[in-house]
Backbone as a ProteinNet text record, in pm:
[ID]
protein_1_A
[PRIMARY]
XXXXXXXXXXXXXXXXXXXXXXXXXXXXXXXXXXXXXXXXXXXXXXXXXXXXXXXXXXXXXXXXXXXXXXXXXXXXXXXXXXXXXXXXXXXXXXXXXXXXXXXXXXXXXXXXXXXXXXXXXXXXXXXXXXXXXXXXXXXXXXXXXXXXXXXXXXXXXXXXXXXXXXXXXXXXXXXXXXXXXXXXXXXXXXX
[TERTIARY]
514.7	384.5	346.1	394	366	454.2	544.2	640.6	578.5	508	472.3	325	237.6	160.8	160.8	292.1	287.5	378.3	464	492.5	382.1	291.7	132.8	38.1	32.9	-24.3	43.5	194.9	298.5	290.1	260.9	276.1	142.3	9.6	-159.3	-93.2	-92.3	-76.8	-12.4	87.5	210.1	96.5	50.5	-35.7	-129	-202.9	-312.7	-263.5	-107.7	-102.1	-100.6	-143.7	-84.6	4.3	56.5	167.4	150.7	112.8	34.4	148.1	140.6	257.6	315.4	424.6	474.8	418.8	337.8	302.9	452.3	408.3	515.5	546.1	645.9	645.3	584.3	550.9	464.2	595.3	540.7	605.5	600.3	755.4	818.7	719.7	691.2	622.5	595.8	724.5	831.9	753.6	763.1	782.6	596.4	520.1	379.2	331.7	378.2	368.2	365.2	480.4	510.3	431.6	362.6	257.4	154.1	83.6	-16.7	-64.2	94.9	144.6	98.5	141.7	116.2	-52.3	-73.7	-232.7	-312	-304.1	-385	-360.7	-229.3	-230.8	-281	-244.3	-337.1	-465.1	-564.3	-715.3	-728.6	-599.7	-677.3	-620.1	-559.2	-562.7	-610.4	-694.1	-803.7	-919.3	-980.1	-1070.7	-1129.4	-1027	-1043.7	-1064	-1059	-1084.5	-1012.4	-1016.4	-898	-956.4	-929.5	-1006.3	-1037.6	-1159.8	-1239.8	-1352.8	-1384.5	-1451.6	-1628.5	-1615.1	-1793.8	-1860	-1811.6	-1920.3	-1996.8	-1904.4	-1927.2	-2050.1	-2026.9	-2148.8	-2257.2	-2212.8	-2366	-2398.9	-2359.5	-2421.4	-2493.2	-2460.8	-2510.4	-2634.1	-2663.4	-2756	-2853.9	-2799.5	-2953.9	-2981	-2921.1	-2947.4	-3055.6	-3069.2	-3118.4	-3247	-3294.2	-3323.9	-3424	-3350.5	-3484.1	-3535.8	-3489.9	-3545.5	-3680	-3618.8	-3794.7	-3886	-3832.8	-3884.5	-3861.1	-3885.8	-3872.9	-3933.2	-4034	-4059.3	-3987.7	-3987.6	-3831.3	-3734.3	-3709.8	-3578.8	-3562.8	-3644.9	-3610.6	-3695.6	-3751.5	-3788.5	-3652.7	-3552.7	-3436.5	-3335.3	-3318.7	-3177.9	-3060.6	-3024.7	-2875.1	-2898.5	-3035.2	-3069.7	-3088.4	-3115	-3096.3	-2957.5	-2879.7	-2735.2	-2707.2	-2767.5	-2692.5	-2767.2	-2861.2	-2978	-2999.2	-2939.9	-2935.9	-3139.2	-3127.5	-3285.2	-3377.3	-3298.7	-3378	-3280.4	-3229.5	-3201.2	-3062.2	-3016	-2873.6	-2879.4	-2796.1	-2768.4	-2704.2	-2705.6	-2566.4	-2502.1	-2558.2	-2412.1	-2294.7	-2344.2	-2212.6	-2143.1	-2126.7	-2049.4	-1915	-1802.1	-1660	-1618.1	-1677.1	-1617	-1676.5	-1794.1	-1822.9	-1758.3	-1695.1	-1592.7	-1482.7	-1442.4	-1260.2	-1300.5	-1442.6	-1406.5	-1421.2	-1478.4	-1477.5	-1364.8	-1307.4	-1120.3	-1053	-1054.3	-963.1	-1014.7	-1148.7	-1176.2	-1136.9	-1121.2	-1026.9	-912.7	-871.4	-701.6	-642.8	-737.9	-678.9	-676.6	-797.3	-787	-725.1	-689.4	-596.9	-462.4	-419.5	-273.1	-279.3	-445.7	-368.6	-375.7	-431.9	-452	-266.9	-198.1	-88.4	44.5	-7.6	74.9	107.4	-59.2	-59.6	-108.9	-162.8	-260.7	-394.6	-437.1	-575.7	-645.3	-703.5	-719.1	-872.2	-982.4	-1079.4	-1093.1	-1027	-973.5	-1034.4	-1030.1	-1072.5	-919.2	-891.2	-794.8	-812.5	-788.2	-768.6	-646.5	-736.9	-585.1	-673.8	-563.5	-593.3	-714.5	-743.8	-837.9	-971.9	-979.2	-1102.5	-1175.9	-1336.1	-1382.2	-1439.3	-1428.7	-1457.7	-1610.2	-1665.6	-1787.1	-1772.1	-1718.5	-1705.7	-1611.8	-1457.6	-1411.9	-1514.4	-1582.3	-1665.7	-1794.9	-1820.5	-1891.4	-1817.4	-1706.8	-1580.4	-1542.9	-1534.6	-1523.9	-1628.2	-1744.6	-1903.6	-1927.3	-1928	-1919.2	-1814.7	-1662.9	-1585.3	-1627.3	-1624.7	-1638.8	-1788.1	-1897.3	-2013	-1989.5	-1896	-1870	-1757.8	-1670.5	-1644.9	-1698.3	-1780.8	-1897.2	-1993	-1979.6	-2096.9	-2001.6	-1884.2	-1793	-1766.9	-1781.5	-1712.2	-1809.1	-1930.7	-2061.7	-2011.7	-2022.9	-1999.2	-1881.5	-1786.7	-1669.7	-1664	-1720	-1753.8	-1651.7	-1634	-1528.6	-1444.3	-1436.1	-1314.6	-1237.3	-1142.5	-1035.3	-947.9	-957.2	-927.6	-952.4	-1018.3	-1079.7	-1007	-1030.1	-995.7	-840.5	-782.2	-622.6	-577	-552.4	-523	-553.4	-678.1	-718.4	-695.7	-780	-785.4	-650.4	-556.2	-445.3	-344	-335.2	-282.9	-336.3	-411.8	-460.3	-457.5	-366.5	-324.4	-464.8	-561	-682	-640.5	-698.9	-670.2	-748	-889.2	-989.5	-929.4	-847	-846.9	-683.7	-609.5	-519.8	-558	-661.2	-709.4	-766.7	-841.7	-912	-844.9	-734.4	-582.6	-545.9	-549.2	-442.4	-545.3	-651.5	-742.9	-777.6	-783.4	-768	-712.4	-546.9	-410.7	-446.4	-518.4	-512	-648.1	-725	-855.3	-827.7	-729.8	-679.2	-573.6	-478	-376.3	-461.6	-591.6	-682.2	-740.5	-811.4	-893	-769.2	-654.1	-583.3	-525.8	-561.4	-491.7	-580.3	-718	-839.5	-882.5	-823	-863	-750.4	-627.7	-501.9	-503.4	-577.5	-618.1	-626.5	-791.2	-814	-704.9	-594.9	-506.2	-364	-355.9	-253	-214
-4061.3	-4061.1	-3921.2	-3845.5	-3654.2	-3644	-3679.7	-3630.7	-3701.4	-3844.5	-3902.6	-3777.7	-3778.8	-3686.5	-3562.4	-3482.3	-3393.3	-3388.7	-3452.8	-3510	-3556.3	-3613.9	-3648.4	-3519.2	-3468.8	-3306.1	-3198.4	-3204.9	-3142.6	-3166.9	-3286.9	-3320.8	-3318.5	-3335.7	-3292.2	-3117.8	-3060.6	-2934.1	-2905.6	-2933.9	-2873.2	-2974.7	-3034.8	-3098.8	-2982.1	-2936.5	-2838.6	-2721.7	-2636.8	-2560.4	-2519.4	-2472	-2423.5	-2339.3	-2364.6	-2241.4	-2198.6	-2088.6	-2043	-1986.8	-2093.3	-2060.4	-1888.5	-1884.4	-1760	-1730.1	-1624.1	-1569.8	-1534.6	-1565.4	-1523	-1372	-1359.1	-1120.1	-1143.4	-987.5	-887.5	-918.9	-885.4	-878.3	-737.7	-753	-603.6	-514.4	-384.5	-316	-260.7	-241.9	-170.8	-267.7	-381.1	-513.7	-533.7	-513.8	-550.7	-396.6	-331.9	-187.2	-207.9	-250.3	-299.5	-391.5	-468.7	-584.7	-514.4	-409.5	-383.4	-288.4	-217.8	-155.4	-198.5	-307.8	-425.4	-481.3	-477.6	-529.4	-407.9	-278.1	-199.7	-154.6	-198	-192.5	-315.2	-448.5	-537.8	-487.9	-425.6	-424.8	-336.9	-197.6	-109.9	-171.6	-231.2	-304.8	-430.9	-519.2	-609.5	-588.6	-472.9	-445.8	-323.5	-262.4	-74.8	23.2	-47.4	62	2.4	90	96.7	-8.5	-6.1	-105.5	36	-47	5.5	-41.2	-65.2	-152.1	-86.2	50.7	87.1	28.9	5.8	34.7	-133.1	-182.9	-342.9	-355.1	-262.9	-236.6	-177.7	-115.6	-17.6	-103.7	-189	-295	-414.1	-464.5	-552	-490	-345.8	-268.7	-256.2	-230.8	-217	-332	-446	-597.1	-595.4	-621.9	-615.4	-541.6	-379.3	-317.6	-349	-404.5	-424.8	-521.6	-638.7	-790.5	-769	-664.3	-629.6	-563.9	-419.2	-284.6	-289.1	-335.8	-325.3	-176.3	-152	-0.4	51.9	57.7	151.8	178.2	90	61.3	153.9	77	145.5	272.5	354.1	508.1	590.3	513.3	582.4	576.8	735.9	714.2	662.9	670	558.6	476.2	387.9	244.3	205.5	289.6	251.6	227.4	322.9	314.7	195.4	137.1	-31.2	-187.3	-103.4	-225.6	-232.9	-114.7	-81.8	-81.7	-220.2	-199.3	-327	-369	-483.7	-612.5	-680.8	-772.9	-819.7	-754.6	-818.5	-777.7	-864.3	-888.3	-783.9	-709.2	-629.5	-688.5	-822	-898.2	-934.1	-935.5	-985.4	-883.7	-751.4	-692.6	-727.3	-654.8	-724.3	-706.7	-550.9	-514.2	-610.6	-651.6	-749.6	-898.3	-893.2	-1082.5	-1019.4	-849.4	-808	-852.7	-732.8	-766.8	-893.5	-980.1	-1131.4	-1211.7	-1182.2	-1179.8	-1178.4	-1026.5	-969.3	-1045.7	-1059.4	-1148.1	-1215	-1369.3	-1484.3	-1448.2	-1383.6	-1369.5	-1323.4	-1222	-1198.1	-1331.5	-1394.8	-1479.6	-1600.1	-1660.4	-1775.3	-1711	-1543	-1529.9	-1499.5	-1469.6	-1444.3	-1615.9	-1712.6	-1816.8	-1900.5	-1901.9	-1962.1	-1868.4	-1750.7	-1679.9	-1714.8	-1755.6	-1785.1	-1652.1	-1534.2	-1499.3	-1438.3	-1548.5	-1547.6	-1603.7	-1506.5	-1543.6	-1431.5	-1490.7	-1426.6	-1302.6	-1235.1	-1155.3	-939	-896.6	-750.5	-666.7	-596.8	-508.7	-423.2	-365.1	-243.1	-225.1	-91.1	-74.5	-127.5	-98.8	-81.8	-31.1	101	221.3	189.6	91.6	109	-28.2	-39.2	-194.7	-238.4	-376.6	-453.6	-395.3	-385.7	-285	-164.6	-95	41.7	100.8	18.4	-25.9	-60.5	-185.9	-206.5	-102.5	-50.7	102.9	164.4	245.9	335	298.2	156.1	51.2	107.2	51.7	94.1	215	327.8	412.7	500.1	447.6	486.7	438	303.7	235.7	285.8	332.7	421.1	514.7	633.9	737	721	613	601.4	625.6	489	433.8	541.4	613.9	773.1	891.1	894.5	946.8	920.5	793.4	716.8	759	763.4	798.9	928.2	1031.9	1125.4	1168.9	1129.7	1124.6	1102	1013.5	931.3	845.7	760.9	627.3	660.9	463.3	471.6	494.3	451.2	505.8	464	324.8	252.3	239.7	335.9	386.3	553.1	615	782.1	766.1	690.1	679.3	623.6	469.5	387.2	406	429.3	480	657.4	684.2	820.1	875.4	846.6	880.9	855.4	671.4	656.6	765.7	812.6	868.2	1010.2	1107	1197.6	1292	1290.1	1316.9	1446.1	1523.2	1645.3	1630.1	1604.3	1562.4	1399.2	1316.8	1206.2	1232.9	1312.3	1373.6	1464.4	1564.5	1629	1502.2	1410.5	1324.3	1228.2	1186.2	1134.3	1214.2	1310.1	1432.1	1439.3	1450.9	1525	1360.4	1250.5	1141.8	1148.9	1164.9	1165.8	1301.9	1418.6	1492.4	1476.8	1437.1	1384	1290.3	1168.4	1093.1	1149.9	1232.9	1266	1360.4	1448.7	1490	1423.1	1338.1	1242	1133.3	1079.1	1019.7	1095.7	1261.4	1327.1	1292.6	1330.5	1270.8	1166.1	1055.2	914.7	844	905	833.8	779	815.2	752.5	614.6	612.6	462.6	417.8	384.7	301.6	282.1	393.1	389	314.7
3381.8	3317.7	3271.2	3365.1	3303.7	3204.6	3192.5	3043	2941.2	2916.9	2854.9	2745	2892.9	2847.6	2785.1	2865.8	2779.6	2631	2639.1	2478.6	2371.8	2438.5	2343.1	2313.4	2441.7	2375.3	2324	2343.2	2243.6	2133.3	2072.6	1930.4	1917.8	1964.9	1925.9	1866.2	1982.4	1917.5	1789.1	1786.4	1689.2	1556.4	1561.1	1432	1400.5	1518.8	1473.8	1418	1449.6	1384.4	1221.8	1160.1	1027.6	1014.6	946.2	907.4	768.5	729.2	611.2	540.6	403.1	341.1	249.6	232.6	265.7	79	40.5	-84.4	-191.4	-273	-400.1	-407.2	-388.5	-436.7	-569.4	-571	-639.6	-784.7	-888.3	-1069.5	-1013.3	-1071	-1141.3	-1196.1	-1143.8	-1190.3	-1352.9	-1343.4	-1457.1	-1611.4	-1607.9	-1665.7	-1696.1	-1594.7	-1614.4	-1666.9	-1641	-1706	-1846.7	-1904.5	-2033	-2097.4	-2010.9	-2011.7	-2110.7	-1976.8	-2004.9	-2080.9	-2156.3	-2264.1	-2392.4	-2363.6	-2512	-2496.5	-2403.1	-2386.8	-2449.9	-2410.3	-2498.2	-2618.2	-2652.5	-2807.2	-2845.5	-2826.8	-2843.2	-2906.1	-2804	-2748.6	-2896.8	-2912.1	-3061.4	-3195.6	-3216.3	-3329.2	-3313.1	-3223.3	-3262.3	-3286.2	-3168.3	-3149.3	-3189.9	-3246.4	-3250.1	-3200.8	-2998.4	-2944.3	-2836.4	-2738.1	-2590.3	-2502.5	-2386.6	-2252.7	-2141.1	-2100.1	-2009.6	-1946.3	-1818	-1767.4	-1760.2	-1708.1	-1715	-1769.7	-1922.6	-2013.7	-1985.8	-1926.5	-1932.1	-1787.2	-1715.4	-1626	-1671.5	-1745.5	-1813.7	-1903.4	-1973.1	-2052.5	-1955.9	-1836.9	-1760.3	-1679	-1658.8	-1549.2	-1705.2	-1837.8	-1969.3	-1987.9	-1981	-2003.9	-1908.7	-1760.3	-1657.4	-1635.5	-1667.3	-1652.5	-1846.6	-1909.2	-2076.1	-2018.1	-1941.3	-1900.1	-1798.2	-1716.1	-1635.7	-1671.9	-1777.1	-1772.8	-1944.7	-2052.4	-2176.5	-2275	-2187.7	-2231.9	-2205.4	-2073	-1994.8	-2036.6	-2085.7	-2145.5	-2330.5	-2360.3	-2487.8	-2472.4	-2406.8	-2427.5	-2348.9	-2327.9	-2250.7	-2313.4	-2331.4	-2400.5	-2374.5	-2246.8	-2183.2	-2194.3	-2195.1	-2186.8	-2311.2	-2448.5	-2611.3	-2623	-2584.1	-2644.6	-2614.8	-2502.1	-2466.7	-2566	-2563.4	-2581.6	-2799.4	-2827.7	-2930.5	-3020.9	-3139.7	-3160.7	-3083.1	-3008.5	-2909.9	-3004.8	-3124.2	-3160.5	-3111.5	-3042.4	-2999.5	-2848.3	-2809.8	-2624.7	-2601	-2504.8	-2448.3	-2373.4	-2328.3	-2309.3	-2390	-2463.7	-2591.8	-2611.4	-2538.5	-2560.8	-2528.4	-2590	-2554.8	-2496.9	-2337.4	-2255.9	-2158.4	-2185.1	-2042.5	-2061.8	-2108.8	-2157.1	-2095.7	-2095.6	-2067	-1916.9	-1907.5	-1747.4	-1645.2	-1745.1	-1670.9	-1686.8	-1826.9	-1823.6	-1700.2	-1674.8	-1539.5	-1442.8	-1414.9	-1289.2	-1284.4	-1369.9	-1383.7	-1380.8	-1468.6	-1464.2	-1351.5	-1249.3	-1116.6	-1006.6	-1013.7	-920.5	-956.5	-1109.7	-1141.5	-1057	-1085.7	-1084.8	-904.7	-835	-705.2	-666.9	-719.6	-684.2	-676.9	-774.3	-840.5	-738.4	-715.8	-643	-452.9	-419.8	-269.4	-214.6	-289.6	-198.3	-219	-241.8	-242	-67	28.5	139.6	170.8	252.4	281.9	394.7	374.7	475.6	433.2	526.6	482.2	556.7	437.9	480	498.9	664.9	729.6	858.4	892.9	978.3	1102.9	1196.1	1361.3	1457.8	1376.9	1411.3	1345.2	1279	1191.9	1233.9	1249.7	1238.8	1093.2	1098.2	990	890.2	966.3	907.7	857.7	934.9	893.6	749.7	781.6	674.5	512.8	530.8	455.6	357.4	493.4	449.7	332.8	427.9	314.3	213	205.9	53.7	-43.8	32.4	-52.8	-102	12.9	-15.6	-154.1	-103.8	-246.3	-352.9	-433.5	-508.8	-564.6	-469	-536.3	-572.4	-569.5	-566.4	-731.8	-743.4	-834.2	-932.8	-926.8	-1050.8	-1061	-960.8	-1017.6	-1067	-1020	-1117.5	-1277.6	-1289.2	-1417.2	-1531.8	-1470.7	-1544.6	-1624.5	-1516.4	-1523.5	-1608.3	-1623.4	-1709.9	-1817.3	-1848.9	-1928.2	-1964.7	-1826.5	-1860	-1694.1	-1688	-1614.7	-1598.4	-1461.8	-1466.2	-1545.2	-1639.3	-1722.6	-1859.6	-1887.5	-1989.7	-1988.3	-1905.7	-1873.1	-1929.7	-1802.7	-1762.7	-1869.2	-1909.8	-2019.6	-2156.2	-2185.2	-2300.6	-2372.1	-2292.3	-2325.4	-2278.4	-2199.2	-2230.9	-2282.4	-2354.2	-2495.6	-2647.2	-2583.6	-2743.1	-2688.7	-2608.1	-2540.7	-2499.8	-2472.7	-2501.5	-2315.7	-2309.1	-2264.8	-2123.9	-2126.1	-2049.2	-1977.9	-2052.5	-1934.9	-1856.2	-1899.8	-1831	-1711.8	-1740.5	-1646.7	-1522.7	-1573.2	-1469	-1418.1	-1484.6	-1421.2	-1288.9	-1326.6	-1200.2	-1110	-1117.3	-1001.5	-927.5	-982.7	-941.8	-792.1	-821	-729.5	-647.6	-683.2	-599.8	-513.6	-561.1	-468.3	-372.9	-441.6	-333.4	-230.6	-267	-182.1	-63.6	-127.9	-21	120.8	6.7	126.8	204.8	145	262.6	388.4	387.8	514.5	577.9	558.6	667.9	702.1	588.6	649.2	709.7	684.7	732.5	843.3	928.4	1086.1	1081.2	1009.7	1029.9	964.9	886.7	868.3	955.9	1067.8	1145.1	1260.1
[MASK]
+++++++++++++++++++++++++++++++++++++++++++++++++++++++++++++++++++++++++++++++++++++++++++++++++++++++++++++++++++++++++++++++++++++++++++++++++++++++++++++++++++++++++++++++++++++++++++++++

């Protein structure tokens, strides 16, 4: 009668497990390189200009910011350049369609790939919060960089350095050396 039983909760169990299927590898670098080679030439002979994501934020924060504050808005000069003479959306701009592009296109391809999963990546040393912080924190520090630059890193890097431009080479390099900085001091939490 005990072997019986435990053969019945042997097989309960082994039902409850999942086994989470194994993700597709990563595309050839080399190859999506080339991809995305052809994507920004694409972008200047359709569109006439490079890819870059800011501007598609700075068009969604003047959209936002004319909808509450319409004086505000148009007595400001960052907030004219978006909003132009009040008759057209700054949504309709074409950088905020790229970057809702990439959103889809990342999550169809992490979807089709197998890993798309709700999870926060860190190391050992670090908690889920804090992690989260350093996220926030970078990603602000970006977007107050990008300002400042005038353009992403996708805009800086991709663009402005298809068109050999001197200033997004400089902000290319200090990129890698800002990062190669800050990973000696943060290398912890990932160890």
């Amino acid at each position: 009668m005990e072997s019986v039983s435990k053969i019945v909760s042997d097989l309960f169990e082994k039902d409850q497990e999942f086994v989470e299927p194994k993700p597709k590898p990563y595309s050839d670098p080399y190859l999506v390189g080339i991809g995305l080679g052809l994507v920004l030439l694409a972008a200047f002979v359709i569109m006439g200009r490079g890819l870059g994501a800011s501007g598609a934020m700075s068009s969604i924060v003047a959209y936002g910011v004319n909808s509450l504050a319409p004086e505000h808005a148009s007595s400001n000069d960052f907030y004219k350049e978006y909003i132009g003479d009040g008759t057209t959306n700054p949504l309709k701009d074409w950088l905020v369609f790229e970057v809702l592009g990439v959103l889809a296109g990342g999550f169809i391809s992490g979807t089709l790939s197998g890993r798309i999963r709700v999870r926060v990546e860190k190391g050992n040393n670090i908690s889920k919060k804090k992690r989260l912080l350093f996220a926030f924190i970078g990603g602000s520090l970006m977007g107050f960089g990008a300002k400042l630059a005038r353009g992403c890193t996708s805009g800086q890097a991709l663009t402005g350095g298809a068109l050999l431009n001197f200033g997004s080479w400089i902000f290319m390099i200090m990129i890698f050396v800002g990062g190669y900085l800050f990973a000696y001091f943060l290398r912890r939490q990932w160890l």
